[in-house]
Each structure stands twice: as structure tokens, then as C-alpha cells.
C-alpha positions, 0 to 999 in steps of 0.5 A: 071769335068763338070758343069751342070744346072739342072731345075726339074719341078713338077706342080700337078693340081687339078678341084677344090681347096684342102688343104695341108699337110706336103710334101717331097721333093728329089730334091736335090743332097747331096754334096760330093767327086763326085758332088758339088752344087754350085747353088741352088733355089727352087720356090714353089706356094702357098708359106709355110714353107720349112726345110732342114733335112738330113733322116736316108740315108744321104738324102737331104730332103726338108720339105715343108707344102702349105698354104691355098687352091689351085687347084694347086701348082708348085715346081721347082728346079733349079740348078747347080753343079760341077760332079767329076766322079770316072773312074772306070777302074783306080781301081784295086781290091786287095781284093781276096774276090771279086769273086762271091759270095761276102764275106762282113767284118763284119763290112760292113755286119753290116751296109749294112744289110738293103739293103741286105734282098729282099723286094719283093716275088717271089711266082712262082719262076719267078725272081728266074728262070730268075736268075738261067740262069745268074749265072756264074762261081763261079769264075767270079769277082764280077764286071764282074758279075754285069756288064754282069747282067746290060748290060744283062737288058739292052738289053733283055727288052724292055722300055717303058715309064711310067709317073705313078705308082709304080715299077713294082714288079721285077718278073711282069717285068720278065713275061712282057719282058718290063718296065720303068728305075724304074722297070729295076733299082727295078729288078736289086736291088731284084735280086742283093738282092736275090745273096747276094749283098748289093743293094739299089735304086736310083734315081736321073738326067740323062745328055743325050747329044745330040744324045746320045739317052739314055732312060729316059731323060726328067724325073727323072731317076733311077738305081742301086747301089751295095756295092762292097768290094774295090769298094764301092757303085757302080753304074749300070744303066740297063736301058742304060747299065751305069756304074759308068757314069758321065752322072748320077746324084744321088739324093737320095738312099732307100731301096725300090722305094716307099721311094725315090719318088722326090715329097711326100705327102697328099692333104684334100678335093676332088680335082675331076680331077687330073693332073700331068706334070713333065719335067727335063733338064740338059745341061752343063752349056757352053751351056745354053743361059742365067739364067733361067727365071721364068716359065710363069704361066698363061696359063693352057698350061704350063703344059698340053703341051710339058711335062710328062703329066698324069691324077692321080686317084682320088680315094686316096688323097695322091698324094702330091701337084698340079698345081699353081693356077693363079693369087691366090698365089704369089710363094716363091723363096728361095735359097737352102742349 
């Protein structure tokens, strides 16, 4: 078991003041067998109205509506939790029907059928292509398979960082040889899809110790998950070559990337410029100073430097929230469920 704090920061900024809708916010881990949340303080500015529900996913969704106006507004998650991870190669498969392709009981079957339809077109055949040169022997454990597959991403793709924008269409990454941990998570999952495999999207925490040199730390972080009989969910990080790690910390699963973003939802007015700066940090709590202290916001650095830094488009204004607005609005510190 490890104990590990997290602290998420979102901070969105605006040239000039705008209103708020409803926003959605995945930023919380739902307890379970594997992780325990054991600490949990969400501080938001300009203060609102928060509610916890759980979506049709099993989602810890928080639904938060800003008030007033502002030219910005900060979200920070802070917390704790305790990892119980599952070592994967003390399971031993029993089920004959684990070779590829998979064979599903009906009674998964029923319930996977969401994740198991691509959502993605492949007009040129790119993606399918690509897959025709994996496919192994048809009697090729199904774990293997993926395995191979997942470690095959991670080293034939070059990663390169990207702030913003949607995954990528999984048959655009195959044409560019390159992407990001949601573009190599979204490839895995439509090509999984299109073998027969249940497959859905995650996205979540990454723990990188020091020198581990694993991609995508700093930020959130997403990967794969496969339905596997006997196996159940399973997680494939082709991004870093990750299977079942204790080193992922999962937050919230969709059918599609879109459906998983950490931070949703609608701003009224014209904002003109438009600044976004996200930094994530997880350290194992024995290693943590002390507890941590409220962020300073009273320089425009706080988030212009040192983090994720991006200008959003302005063009649409659905880009869910902004950078605290100094000395207007007094934050809202509540404990999380």
C-alpha cells in the first residue's frame, strides 16, 4: 500500500470579465478495493455552489456553477489517498476462452456493449492497416496480446507534448508516427474496439518518482482499459508502456475522450484573450514537507510561469472557467466527499 498526495490545479484567465455556467469537474478518484481517499479539499474562486453526484459511469462528478463575473476563476483539488494495487502476474487465468479473439459471456456482453462499438471512422483504412501487421497467432493469449500491443505504441510513437485540444483521431496518429498520452490511450482503445475487445478511456494521475522518466507527468494523464475475462478491467498505459501499475491513478472512464475531460463547461460574454495553465503533483506523502499551503494569487505569474501554460481560442466560448480574479472574490474551501 502507498500513500500519495495529490494537488490538481486548474487556473482559466480571461482579458476581461465573463459569467459562468454550470461546470463539471473530474478530479476525483472514486473509492474502491484498489484506492482509498482518505483526504480530500476542493478550493474554488469566485466561490458557487458545488454537488457531488456519481454519472451513469460510477463517475465522481462535481457540479460546480461560479457566481458573478470574473476574468478568471481557480479550481484546486487537493488530496490524499491510499493505492492498494492489484499485482497482475499473481492471477492465473482459468478461463480457456482467453485466447484471441475474445469470447465475452453474454451476461458481460450485455453490459460491455457501449465500449465495445468503435466510435471513430477509418475512411482510408489507415488504422486498419496498421492493425493487420499486429494481429498475431490466433492462439495468442489475449494478455499477451495487448501487452505486445501496448508496449508496441509505446515504442514505435514519438510523444510530444500537447496542452491543448482534442485526441487526435487514432488513424491521424497513425499517419503522424507521434502524439500525446490522450492520443496513444484513444488509439489503443479504437483499435482494441475494432478487434473485438471491450475498451474505454481513461483518465486520471500519474505518480512519476524521481528519475523514473515516465511521460506526462505534470499533468493529468490518460491510458487504456480492456475488459478481460478473469481479468476484468485492466489497465494498459501505452504511453509509458504501464500495466496494471500502481504508478496510475484513475479518475474517471468514458467512452470517448471528450466525455472525460477533468474540467467542463460554459462562460457568457466575450472574454477576448484566453489563458489556461494546469500543474499536477503527486509525491508520496513521507516525502511531503508539510501540508499544503494556500496558493498565492496575487501575481499574474502564478500561473504564467513554471506550469502548463496555453492561450485558448477564443473563437466559442465553451471553454469552462478562468484564472482567479485578484482581490474580487474570496475562494470557497470545502471538504470533498
Amino acid at each position: 500500500m502507498a500513500r500519495l498526495a495529490i494537488r490538481h490545479e486548474t487556473f482559466y484567465g480571461y482579458d476581461r470579465p465573463v459569467s459562468f455556467g454550470l461546470h463539471r469537474l473530474l478530479v476525483r478518484p472514486r473509492d474502491s478495493h484498489a484506492i482509498r481517499v482518505t483526504e480530500a479539499l476542493l478550493t474554488v474562486s469566485p466561490p458557487g455552489e458545488t454537488r457531488w453526484v456519481y454519472d451513469a459511469l460510477g463517475n465522481s462528478v462535481c457540479c460546480f456553477t461560479p457566481q458573478g463575473q470574473s476574468s478568471g476563476l481557480s479550481i484546486v483539488s487537493e488530496l490524499v489517498i491510499e493505492r492498494f494495487p492489484a499485482q497482475l502476474s499473481d492471477v492465473r487465468i482459468e478461463d480457456p476462452q482467453t485466447a484471441t479473439p475474445i469470447v465475452y459471456a453474454p451476461t458481460d456482453r450485455a453490459v460491455l456493449a457501449p465500449f465495445l462499438d468503435p466510435v471513430t471512422e477509418d475512411a482510408n483504412g489507415d488504422l486498419l492497416k496498421w492493425l493487420r501487421n499486429l494481429v498475431g497467432s490466433p492462439h495468442e493469449p489475449a494478455l499477451d496480446s495487448l501487452m505486445r500491443l501496448n508496449q508496441y505504441i509505446h515504442d514505435t510513437f514519438d510523444y510530444e507534448a500537447r496542452d491543448m485540444g482534442a485526441a487526435q483521431d487514432p488513424a491521424h496518429t497513425v499517419r503522424m508516427g507521434s502524439g500525446t498520452c490522450r492520443d496513444f490511450a484513444w488509439l489503443m482503445v479504437e483499435s482494441l474496439r475494432r478487434l473485438g475487445y471491450a475498451a474505454r478511456f481513461v483518465t486520471g494521475y500519474l505518480y512519476c518518482p524521481a528519475n523514473a522518466g515516465m511521460r506526462g507527468a505534470g499533468a493529468t494523464h490518460a491510458w487504456c482499459e480492456a475488459f478481460l475475462p478473469d481479468l476484468g478491467w485492466t489497465e494498459f498505459d501505452p504511453t509509458n508502456a504501464l500495466v496494471e501499475s500502481p504508478d496510475l491513478i484513475p479518475v474517471a472512464v468514458a467512452r470517448r475522450p471528450a466525455e472525460a475531460a477533468p474540467v467542463s463547461g460554459t462562460i457568457f460574454g466575450d472574454p477576448g484573450g484566453a489563458y489556461l495553465s494546469v500543474h499536477v503533483d503527486v509525491r508520496a506523502v513521507d516525502s511531503l514537507p508539510g501540508a499544503a499551503s494556500v496558493m498565492d494569487f496575487s501575481s499574474e505569474d502564478m500561473w504564467k510561469g513554471g506550469r502548463h501554460d496555453s492561450r485558448l481560442p477564443t473563437a466559442g466560448q465553451n471553454a469552462g472557467a478562468g484564472v482567479p480574479e485578484i482581490g474580487r472574490h474570496a475562494a470557497t474551501r470545502a471538504e470533498a466527499p
